[in-house]
C-alpha positions in Angstrom: 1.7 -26.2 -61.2 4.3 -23.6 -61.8 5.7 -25.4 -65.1 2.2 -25.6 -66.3 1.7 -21.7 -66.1 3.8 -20.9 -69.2 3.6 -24.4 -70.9 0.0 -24.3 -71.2 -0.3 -21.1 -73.6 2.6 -23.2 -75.8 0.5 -26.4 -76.0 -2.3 -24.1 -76.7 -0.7 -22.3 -79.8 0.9 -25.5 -81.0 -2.6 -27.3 -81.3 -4.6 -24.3 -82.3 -1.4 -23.3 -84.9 -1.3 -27.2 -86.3 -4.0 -28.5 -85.8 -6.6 -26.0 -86.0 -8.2 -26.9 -89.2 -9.0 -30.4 -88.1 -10.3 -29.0 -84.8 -12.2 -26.2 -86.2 -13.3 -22.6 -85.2 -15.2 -22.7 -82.1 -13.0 -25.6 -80.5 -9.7 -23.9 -81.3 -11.0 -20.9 -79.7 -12.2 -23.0 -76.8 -9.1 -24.9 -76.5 -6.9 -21.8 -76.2 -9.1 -19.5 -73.8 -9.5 -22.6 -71.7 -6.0 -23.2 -71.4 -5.4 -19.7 -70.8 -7.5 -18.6 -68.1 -6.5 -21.9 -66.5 -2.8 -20.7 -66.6 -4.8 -17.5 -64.9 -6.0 -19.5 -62.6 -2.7 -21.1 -61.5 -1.1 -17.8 -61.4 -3.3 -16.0 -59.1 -2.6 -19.0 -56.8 1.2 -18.4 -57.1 0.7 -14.4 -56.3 -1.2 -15.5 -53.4 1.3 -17.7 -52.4 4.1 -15.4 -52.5 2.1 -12.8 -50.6 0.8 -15.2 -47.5 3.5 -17.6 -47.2 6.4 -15.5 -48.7 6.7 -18.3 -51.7 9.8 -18.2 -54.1 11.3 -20.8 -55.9 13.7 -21.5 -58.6 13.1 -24.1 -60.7 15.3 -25.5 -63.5 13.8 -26.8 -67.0 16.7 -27.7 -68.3 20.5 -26.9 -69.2 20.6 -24.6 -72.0 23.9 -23.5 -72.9 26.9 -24.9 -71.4 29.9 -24.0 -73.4 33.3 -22.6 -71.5 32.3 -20.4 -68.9 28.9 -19.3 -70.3 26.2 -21.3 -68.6 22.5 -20.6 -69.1 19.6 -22.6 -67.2 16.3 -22.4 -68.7 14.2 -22.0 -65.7 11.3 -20.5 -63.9 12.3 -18.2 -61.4 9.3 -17.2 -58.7 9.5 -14.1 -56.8 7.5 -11.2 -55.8 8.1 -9.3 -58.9 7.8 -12.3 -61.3 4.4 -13.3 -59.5 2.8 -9.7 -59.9 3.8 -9.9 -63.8 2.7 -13.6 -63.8 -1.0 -12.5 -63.0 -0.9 -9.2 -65.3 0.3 -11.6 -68.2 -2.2 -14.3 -68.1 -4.8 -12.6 -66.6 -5.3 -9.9 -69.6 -4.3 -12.5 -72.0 -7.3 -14.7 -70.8 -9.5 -12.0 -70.9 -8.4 -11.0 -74.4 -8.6 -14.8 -75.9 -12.4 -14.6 -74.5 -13.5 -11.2 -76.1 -11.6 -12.1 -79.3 -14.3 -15.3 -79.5 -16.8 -12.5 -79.8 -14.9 -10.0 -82.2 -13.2 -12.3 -84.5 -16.4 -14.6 -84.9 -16.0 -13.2 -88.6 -12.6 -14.0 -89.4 -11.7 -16.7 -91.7 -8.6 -17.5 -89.8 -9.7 -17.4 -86.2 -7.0 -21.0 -85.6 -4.2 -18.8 -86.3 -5.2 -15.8 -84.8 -5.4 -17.8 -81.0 -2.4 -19.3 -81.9 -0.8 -16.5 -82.3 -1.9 -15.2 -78.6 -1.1 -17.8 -77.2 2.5 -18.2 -78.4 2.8 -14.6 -77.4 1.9 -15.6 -73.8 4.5 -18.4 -73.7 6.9 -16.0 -74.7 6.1 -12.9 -72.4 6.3 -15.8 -69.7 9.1 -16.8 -70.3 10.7 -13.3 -70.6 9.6 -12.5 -67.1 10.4 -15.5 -65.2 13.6 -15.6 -66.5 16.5 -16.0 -63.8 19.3 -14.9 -66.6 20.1 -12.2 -69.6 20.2 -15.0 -72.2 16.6 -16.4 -71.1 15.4 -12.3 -70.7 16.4 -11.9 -74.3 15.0 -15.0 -75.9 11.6 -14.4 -74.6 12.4 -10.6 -75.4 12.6 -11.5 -79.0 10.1 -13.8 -79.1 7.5 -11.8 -78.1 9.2 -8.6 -80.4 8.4 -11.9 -83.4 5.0 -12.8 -82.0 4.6 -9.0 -82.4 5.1 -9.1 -85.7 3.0 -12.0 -86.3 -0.2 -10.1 -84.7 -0.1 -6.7 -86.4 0.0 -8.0 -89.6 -2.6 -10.8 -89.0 -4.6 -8.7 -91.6 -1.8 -9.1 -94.2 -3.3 -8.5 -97.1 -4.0 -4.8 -96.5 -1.0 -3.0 -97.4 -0.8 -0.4 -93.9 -0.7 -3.5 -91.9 1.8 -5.1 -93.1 3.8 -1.6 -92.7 3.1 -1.5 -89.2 4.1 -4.8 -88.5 7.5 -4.3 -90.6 8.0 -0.8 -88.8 7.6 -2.0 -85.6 9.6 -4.7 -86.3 12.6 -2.7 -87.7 12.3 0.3 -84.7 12.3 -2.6 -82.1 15.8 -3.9 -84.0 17.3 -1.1 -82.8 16.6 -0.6 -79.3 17.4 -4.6 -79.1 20.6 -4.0 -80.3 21.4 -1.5 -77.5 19.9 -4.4 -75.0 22.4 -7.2 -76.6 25.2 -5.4 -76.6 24.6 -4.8 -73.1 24.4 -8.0 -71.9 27.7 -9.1 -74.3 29.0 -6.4 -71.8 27.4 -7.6 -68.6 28.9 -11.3 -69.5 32.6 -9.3 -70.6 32.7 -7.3 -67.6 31.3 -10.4 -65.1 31.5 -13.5 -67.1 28.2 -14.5 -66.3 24.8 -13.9 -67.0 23.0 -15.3 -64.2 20.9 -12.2 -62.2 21.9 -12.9 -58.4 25.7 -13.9 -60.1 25.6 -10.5 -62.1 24.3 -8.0 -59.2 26.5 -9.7 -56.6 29.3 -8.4 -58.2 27.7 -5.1 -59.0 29.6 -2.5 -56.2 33.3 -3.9 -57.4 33.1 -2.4 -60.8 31.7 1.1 -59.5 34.7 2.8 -59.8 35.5 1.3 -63.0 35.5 3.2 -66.6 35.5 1.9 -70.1 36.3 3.3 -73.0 33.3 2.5 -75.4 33.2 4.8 -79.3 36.1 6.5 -78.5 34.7 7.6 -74.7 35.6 7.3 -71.4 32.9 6.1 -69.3 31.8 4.1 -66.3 30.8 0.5 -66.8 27.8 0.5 -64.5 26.5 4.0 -66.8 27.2 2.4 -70.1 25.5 -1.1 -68.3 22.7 1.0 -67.6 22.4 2.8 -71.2 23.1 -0.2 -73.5 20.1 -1.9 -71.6 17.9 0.9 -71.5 18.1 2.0 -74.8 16.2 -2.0 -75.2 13.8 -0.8 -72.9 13.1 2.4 -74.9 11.9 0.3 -77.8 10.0 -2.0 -76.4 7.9 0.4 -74.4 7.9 3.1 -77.0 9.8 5.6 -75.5 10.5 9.2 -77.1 12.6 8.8 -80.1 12.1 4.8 -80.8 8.4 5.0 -80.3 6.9 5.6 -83.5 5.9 2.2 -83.8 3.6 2.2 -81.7 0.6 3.9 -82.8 1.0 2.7 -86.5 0.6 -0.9 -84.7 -2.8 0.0 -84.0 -2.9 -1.2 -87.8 -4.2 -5.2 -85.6 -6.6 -6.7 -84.5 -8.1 -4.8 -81.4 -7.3 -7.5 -79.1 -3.9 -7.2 -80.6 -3.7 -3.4 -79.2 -5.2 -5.0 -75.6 -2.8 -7.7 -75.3 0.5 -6.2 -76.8 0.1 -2.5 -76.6 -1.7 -2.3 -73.0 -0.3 -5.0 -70.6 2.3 -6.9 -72.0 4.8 -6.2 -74.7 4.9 -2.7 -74.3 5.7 -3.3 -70.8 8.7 -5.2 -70.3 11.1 -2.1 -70.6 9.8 -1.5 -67.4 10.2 -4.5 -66.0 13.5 -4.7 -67.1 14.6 -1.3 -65.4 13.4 -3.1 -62.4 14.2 -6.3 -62.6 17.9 -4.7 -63.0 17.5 -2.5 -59.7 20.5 -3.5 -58.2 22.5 -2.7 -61.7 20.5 0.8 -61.9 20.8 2.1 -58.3 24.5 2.3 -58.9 24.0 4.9 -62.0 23.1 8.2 -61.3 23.2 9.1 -64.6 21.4 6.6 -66.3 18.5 7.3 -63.3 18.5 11.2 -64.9 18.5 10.1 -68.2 15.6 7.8 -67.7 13.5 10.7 -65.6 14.2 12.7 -69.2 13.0 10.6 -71.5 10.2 9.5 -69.1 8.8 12.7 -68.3 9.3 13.8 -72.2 7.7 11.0 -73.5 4.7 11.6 -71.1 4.2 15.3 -72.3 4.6 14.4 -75.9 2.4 11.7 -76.3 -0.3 13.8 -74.5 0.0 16.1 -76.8 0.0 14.6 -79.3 -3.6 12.6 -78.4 -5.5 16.0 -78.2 -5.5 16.2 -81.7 -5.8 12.3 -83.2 -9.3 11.8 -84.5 -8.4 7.4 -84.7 -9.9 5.7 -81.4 -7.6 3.7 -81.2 -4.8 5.4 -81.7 -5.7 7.9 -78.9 -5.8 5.4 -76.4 -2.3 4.3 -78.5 -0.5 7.9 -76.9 -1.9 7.5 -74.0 -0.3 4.3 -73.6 2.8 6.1 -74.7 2.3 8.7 -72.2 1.6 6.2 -69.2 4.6 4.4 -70.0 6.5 7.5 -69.4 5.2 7.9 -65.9 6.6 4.3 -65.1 9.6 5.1 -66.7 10.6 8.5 -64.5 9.3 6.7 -61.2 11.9 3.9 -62.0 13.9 7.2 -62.6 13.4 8.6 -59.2 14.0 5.3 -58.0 10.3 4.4 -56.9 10.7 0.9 -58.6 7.7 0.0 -56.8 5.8 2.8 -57.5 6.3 1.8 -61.1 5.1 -1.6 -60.8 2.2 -0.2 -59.1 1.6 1.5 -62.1 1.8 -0.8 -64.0 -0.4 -3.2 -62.6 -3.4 -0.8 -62.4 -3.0 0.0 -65.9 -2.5 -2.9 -67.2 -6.6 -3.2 -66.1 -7.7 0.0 -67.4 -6.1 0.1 -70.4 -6.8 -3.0 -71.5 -10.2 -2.3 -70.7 -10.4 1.7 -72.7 -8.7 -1.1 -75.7 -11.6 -3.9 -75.8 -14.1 -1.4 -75.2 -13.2 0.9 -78.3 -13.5 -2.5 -80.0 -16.8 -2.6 -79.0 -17.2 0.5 -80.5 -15.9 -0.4 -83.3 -17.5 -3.3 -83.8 -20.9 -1.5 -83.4 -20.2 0.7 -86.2 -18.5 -1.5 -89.0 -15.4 -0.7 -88.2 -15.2 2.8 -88.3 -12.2 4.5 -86.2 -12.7 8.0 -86.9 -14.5 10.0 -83.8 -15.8 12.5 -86.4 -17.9 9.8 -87.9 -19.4 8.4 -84.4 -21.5 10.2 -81.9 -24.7 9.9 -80.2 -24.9 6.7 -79.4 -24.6 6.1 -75.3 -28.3 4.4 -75.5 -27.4 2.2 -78.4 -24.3 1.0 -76.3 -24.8 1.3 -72.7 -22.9 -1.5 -71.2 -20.0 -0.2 -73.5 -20.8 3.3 -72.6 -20.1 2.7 -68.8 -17.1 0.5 -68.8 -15.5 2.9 -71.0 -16.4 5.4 -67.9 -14.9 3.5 -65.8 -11.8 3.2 -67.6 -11.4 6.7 -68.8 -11.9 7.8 -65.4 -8.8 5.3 -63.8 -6.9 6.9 -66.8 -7.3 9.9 -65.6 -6.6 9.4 -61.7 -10.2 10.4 -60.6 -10.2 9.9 -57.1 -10.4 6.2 -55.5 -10.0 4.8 -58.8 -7.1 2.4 -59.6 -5.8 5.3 -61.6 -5.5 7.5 -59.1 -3.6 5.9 -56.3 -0.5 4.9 -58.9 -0.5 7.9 -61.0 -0.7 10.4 -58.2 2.2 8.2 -56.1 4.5 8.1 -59.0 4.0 12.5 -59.2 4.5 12.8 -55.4 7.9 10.7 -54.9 9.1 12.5 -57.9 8.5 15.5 -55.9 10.2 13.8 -53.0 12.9 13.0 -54.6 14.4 16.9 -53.6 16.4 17.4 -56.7 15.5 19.6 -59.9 15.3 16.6 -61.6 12.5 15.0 -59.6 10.6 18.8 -59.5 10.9 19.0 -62.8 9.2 15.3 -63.8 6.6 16.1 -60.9 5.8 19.2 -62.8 5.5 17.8 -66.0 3.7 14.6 -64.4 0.3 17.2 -62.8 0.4 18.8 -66.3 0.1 15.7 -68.1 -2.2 14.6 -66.0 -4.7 17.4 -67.2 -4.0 16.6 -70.7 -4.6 13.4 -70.5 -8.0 14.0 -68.4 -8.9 16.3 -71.6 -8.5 14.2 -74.5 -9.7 11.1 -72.5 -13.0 12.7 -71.8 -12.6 13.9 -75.7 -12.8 10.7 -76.9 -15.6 10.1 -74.4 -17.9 12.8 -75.5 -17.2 12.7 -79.4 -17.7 9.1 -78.9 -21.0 8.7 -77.4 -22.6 11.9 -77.0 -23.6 14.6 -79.3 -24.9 14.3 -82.8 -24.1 11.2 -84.9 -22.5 11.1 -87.6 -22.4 8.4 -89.4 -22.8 8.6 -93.4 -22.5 4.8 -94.0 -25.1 3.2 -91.5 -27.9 4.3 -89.4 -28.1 4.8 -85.9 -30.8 2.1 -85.2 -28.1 -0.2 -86.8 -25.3 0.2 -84.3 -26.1 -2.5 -81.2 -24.5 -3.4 -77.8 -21.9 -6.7 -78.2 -22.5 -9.3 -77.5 -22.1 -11.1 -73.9 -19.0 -13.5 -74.7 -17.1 -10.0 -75.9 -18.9 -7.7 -72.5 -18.0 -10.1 -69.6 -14.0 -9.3 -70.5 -15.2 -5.7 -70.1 -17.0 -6.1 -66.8 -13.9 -8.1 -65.3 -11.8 -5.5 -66.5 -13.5 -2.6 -64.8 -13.5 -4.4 -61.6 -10.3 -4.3 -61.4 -9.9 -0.1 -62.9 -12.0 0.4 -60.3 -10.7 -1.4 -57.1 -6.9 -2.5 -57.8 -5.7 0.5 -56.7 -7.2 0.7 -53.6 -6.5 -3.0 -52.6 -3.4 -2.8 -53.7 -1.7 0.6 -52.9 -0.3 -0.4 -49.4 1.4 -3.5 -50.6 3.0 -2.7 -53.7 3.9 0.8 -52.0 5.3 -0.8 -48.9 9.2 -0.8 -48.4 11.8 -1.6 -45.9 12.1 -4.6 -43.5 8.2 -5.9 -44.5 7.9 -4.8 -48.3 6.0 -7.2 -50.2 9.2 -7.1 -53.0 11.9 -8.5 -50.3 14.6 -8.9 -52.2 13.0 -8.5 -55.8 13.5 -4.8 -56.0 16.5 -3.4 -54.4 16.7 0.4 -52.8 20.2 1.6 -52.3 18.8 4.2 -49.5 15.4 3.8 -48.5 12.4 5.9 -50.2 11.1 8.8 -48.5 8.6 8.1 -45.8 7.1 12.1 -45.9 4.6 13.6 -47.5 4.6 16.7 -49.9 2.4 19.9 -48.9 -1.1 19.3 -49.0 -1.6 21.6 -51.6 0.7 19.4 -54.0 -1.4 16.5 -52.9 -4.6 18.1 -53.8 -3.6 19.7 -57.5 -3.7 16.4 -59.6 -7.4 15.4 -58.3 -8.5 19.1 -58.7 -7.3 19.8 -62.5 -8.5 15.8 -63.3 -12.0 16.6 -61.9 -12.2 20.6 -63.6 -11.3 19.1 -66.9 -14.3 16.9 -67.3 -17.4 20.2 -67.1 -13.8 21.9 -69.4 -14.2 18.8 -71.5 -18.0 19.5 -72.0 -18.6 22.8 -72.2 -15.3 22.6 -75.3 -16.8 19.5 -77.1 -20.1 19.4 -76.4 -21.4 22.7 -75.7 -19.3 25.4 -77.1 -17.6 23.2 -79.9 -17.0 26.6 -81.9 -14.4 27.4 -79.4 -12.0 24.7 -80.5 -12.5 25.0 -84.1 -11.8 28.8 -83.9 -8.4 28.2 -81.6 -7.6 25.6 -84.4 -8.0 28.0 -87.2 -5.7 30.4 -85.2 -3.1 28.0 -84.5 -2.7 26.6 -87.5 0.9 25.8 -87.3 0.8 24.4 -83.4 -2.2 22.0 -84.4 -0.2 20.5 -87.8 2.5 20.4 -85.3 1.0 17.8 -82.9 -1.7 16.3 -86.0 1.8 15.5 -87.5 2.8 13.8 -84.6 5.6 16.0 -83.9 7.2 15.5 -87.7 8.9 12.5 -86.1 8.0 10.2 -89.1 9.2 13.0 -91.4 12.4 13.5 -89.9 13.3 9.6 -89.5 12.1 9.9 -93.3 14.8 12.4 -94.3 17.5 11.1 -91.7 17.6 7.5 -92.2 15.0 6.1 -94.1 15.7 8.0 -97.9 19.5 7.1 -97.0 19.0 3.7 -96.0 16.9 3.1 -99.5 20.0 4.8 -101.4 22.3 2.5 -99.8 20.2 -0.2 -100.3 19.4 0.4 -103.8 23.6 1.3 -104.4 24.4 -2.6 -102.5 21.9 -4.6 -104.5 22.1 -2.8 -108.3 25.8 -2.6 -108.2 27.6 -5.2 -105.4 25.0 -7.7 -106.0 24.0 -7.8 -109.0 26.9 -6.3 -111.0 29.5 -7.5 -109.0 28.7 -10.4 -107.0 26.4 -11.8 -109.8 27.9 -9.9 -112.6 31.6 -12.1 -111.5 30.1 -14.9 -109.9 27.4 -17.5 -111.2 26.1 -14.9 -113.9 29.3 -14.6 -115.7 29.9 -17.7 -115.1 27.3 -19.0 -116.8 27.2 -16.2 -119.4 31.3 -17.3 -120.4 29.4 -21.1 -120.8 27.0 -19.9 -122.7 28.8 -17.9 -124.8 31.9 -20.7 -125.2 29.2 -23.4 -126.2 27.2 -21.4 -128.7 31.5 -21.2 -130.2 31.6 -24.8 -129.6 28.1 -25.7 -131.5 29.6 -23.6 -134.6 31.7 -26.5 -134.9 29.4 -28.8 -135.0 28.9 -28.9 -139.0 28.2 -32.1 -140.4 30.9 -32.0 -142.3 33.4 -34.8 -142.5 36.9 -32.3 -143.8 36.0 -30.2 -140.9 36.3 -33.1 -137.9 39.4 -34.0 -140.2 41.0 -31.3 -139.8 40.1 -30.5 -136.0 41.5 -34.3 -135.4 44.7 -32.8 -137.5 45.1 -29.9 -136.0 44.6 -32.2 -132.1 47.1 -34.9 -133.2 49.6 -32.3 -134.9 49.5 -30.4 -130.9 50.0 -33.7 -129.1 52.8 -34.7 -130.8 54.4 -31.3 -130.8 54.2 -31.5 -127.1 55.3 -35.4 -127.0 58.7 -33.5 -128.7 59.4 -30.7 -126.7 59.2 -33.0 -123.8 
C-alpha cells in the first residue's frame, strides 16, 4: 500500500503523458483523478496509522548509488512528519485533478495537462518521504522541473513562458545554496543518510570552517547553505519574485504548486532538518528575519494588486513567512500546523478565484468584476469561508495556527521573538484588509464588466464545486481537530522523534490581552473593510492621490524586479552577449570548425583554378611534382 502511494501518480502521468491521445480526453482525466484520490485514499490510511498505532516504517526501493563511501537508498521513509505531508500532497492534488475536469474542459491538451500533475505528485512524494539529502534533492528538482512544465502549459503566450523561465532561473539559485550544502553535509560527515547525518550533529558544534575567505561554524554555514534552498522554493524575501509572475498557469497550477505543495517544501525542509537547525542560533535569527520580513512585505504589497490571483499569490508569500519564523522560534510544530491548515484554505481562496474567473471569461482584474454574489453563490460562500481561515477569524482553521505561531513567538522571551510577534498581529490586520478587499470588489458592489453582461456570468459547474466544498470543510474544521495533536510536545507528541526540540517549548501562556489582539483587529477590519470599499470608496482613492509615491511603492512591488533588472539581469545580458558574439562565435567558431572550413573553402576554390582543361598546364604541374621528388630522392 505504501509503494503504491507515490507510484500511482507516476503510472498515472506516464499513461496520460503517452498514451493520452489513444485514450482520449475524458478517460485520461478519469484515469489520473482516479488514481490520484486513490493514492489519497491510501494516505489518509497511513496518517491514521501513524497516529493510533504509532506506525513508521522504512522501506527500501532499491540501491541507488553505491560508489566508495557514498551510498544512497531510494526508499520510502514513514513517520509522523512524512504522513502529515503524505495527506496534504495527495489530498489537494486529488482535489485539484477533479476541479481541473471542470475548468480545463476547453483545453485542447487536457492529456498533458493531468500528466503533468500527476508527475508533479510523484515527485513532491518522493521529495518528502525521502530518508536521505540525495533522494530530498532529486524529488526537489523534479518538482522545481514539473514547475516549469505547469506555468508554461499555455506556451504560446509570451508572459507565460517568462514566468515559467523566471521561476525557473530564481529557483537555480536558491538550489544551488541547498546543493552545496549537502556536498558539505556529505564533506563534513561522509554520509547523507538523515538519522546517519544528525547522529553525528553535537561533535561538530564546536567546529569552524573557513568558507569565502570567512571563519565560520559548520552547523551555521550547514544551516545557511540549506536555507538559502528553502528561501527559493517557498518564495522567501529576496528570491521570491517568482512567485506571483507564476500566477501566469493554469489556476489549478496556482492550487497545486503555489498553495500546498511546491511552495512548501522549504518548510518542510527546515523541519525535517530540526536536529541540524537546533544547533544554530544564528541561522534560527536569520530565519525569524527573513520570515517575519517576508510576511510584512507581501502584505503590503497585496493591498494594492488589482490581479485575483495574484493577491491570493502575496498572501501565500506572506503565510509562508509565518511558517518560516515559527520554525525560527523553534515551534517546528507550530509550523506544520500551519501548514496543514493552509494548505486547505488556500487551496480553496485558489480554485474558487477560478471559479471566478471562469464565470467571467477569464478576467483577473477586480476593477472589472463586482456585483455578482447572486450570480455565484456557492462560489460566493466558499470563498467566505476561505477568506475568513486566512484571516484567523475565530474557530476557523486559520485561526488556531496563525494565532499559535504569533504567541510562541512571543514566548520565545527574546527581542527577536517580540519583534516577529509584533510584526506577526500587524500582518495579520493587513492581511484581514486586503482579503476582505478582494471579497467585496469581487462580489459586491457595482459591476463592472465592459466585455459581457451580468446575466452572462453563471455558477460552475458541480465536477469544478464539490473540490470547493471539500476544501472548506477542512478551512473550517482542521484547525480545531487538529490543534492539540500537532501542538502537542514532550513524552506523548504526536511527532516522536520526527521533529526534534533541543529544550522543550514553553508550556505558558502570554497575557490575555496579547491573546485577544489578533481576533479583535481580524474581526474590526471586516465593517473597516466595508465602510473603505464599499461604502466610503472616496476615502481610498483620496489617500491614494496623496500618497502617491507610497502606493507606486507597493503597486511596484517594492522595485524588486527593477533592482534585480539593474543589478544582475542588464549585466548578465552584457556578459552574455560579450561570450556568445566574441568567444563563441569569433573565437571558438571563428578558430575552430568556421575557419576550418573557411581555409577549405578558400584552398579548394585555389585548387579548382587549376583545373583548366589544358593539357601544358597538367604538364607542367606533373614537371614541376617529378622535378620536387627527385630533388628530394638527392638530398637524401
Amino acid at each position: 500500500m505504501e509503494l503504491s502511494i507515490i507510484f500511482l501518480p507516476l503510472i498515472a502521468s506516464i499513461i496520460s503523458g503517452f498514451f493520452g491521445r489513444y485514450l482520449g480526453d475524458r478517460n485520461s482525466e478519469i484515469l489520473t483523478s482516479l488514481l490520484v484520490s486513490i493514492s489519497a485514499i491510501f494516505s489518509i490510511y497511513v496518517f491514521y496509522q501513524v497516529l493510533i498505532n504509532d506506525f513508521q516504517e522504512n522501506i527500501t526501493i532499491a540501491t541507488w548509488i553505491n560508489s566508495g563511501s557514498l551510498n544512497v537508498d531510494w526508499s520510502m521513509n514513514i513517520d509522523p512528519l512524512s504522513a502529515v505531508m503524505l495527506v496534504v500532497v495527495t489530498l489537494i492534488s486529488a482535489l485539484v485533478h477533479i476541479y481541473s475536469i471542470g475548468y480545463m474542459s476547453h483545453d485542447p491538451h487536457k492529456p498533458r495537462f493531468m500528466a503533468y500533475l500527476s508527475l508533479f505528485t510523484f515527485a513532491m512524494l518522493i521529495l518528502v518521504t525521502s530518508d536521505n539529502f540525495i533522494q530530498l534533492f532529486f524529488g526537489w528538482e523534479g518538482v522545481g522541473l514539473c514547475s516549469y512544465f505547469l506555468i508554461g502549459f499555455w506556451f504560446k503566450k509570451e508572459t507565460a513562458n517568462a514566468a515559467a523561465i523566471k521561476a525557473f532561473v530564481v529557483n537555480r539559485i536558491g538550489d544551488f545554496g541547498f546543493a552545496l550544502g549537502i556536498f558539505l553535509i556529505f564533506y563534513l560527515f561522509g554520509t547523507v543518510n538523515y538519522n546517519e547525518v544528525f547522529e553525528q550533529i553535537p561533535s561538530i558544534i564546536e567546529k569552524d570552517i573557513s568558507f569565502l575567505g570567512i571563519k565560520i561554524g559548520a552547523i551555521d554555514l550547514i544551516c545557511l547553505l540549506l536555507f538559502i534552498g528553502a528561501m527559493g522554493k517557498s518564495a522567501q524575501i529576496f528570491l521570491h519574485t517568482w512567485l506571483p509572475d507564476a500566477m501566469e498557469g493554469p489556476t489549478p497550477v496556482s492550487a497545486l504548486i503555489h498553495a500546498a505543495t511546491m511552495v512548501t517544501a522549504g518548510v518542510f525542509l527546515v523541519v525535517r532538518c530540526s536536529p541540524i537547525y537546533e544547533y544554530s542560533l544564528l541561522a534560527l535569527n536569520i530565519i525569524t528575519i527573513i520570515g517575519m520580513a517576508t510576511a510584512l512585505f507581501a502584505a503590503s504589497v497585496a493591498l494594492v494588486q488589482t490581479d485575483i490571483k495574484k493577491i491570493i499569490a502575496y498572501s501565500t508569500c506572506s503565510q509562508l513567512g509565518y511558517m518560516f519564523f515559527a520554525t525560527g522560534v523553534g515551534a517546528y510544530n507550530i509550523a506544520m500546523f500551519h501548514l496543514f491548515t493552509h494548505a486547505f484554505f488556500k487551496a480553496l481562496l485558489f480554485l474558487g478565484s477560478g471559479s471566478v474567473i471562469h464565470a467571467f471569461k477569464d478576467e483577473q482584474d477586480i476593477n472589472k468584476m463586482g456585483g455578482v454574489w447572486k450570480h455565484l453563490p456557492y462560489t460566493y460562500i466558499m470563498m467566505i469561508i476561505g477568506t475568513l481561515a486566512l484571516t484567523g477569524f475565530p474557530f476557523l482553521s486559520g485561526f488556531y495556527s496563525k494565532d499559535a505561531i504569533i504567541e510562541f513567538a512571543y514566548l520565545r522571551g527574546n527581542s527577536t521573538g517580540y519583534y516577529a510577534a509584533g510584526i506577526g498581529i500587524f500582518t495579520a490586520f493587513l492581511t484581514s484588509i486586503y482579503s476582505w478587499r478582494l471579497i467585496f470588489k469581487t462580489f459586491h458592489g457595482e459591476f463592472n464588466n465592459q466585455e459581457i453582461k451580468i446575466k452572462d456570468t453563471h455558477e460552475s459547474p458541480i465536477i469544478m464545486l464539490i473540490p470547493l466544498i471539500l476544501l472548506s470543510v477542512g478551512a473550517i474544521f482542521t484547525g480545531m481537530f487538529f490543534k492539540n495533536l500537532f501542538i502537542s510536545h514532550g513524552e506523548l507528541s504526536f511527532w516522536k522523534d520526527s521533529i526534534f526540540f533541543l529544550k522543550p517549548l514553553s508550556s505558558d501562556h502570554p497575557p490575555s490581552w496579547f491573546l485577544f489582539l489578533t481576533p479583535t483587529l481580524v474581526i474590526l477590519s471586516i465593517p473597516i473593510s466595508y465602510f473603505l470599499f464599499l461604502k466610503k470608496k472616496e476615502i481610498v482613492d483620496g489617500l491614494v492621490q496623496v500618497n502617491q509615491p507610497l502606493y507606486k511603492f507597493l503597486k511596484n512591488k517594492w522595485y524588486f524586479d527593477e533592482l534585480y533588472e539593474v543589478l544582475f539581469i542588464k549585466s548578465s545580458k552584457k556578459i552574455g552577449s560579450f561570450l556568445w558574439k566574441f568567444c563563441d562565435v569569433k573565437l571558438i567558431d571563428g578558430f575552430g570548425p568556421d575557419g576550418i572550413s573557411t581555409l577549405i573553402k578558400i584552398l579548394s576554390q585555389k585548387a579548382n583554378k587549376f583545373q583548366s582543361g589544358f593539357i601544358y598546364q597538367y604538364a607542367f604541374i606533373m614537371l614541376l611534382g617529378f622535378s620536387a621528388l627527385l630533388t628530394f630522392l638527392i638530398i637524401k
